[in-house]
N, C-alpha and C positions, 0 to 999 in steps of 0.2 A: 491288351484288348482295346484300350484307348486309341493306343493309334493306329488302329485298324476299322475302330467302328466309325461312321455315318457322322459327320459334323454338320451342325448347321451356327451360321450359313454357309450357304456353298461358297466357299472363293475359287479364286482364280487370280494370281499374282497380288494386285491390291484390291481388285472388283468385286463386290459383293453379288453374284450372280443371280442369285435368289431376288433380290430386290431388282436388279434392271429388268429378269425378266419381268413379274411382277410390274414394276412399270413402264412397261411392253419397249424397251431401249433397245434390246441387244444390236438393234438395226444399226447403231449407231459403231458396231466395230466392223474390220473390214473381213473381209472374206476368208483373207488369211490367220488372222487372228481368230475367227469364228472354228475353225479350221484347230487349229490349234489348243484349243479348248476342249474341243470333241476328243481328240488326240489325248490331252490328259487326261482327261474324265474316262478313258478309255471305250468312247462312244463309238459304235461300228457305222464308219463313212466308207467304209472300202465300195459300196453299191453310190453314190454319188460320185457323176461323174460332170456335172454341170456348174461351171463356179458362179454360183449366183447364193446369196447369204440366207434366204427363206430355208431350206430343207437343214441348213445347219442349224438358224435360228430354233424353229421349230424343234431338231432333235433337241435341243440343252433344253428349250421350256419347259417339255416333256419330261425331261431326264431330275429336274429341279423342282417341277409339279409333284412330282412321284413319292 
């Protein structure tokens, strides 16, 4: 049940996601990486078709707010 349930913080590789978004950073990775995060968070990007980092940004805030 452990490693299935809900951790906090959220990571990602070393990045504590919860805190950049939090301190509204994420801007600070690149598109492809942002990209990639969705991907393992298993966040549905299949409707983004624009490579620009806002609509990724925004999904992980959301996904990390929640």
């Amino acid at each position: 049940m452990a490693e299935i349930s809900p951790r906090y913080p959220t990571m990602y590789d070393t990045h504590n996601i919860c805190e950049i978004a939090a301190c509204s950073k994420l801007a600070k990775f690149s598109v492809q990486m942002l990209q990639d995060m969705c991907i393992f968070y298993q966040l549905d990007i299949s409707t983004m078709k624009v490579k620009r980092k806002k609509p990724y940004i925004d999904l992980l805030a959301k996904s990390v707010g929640s």
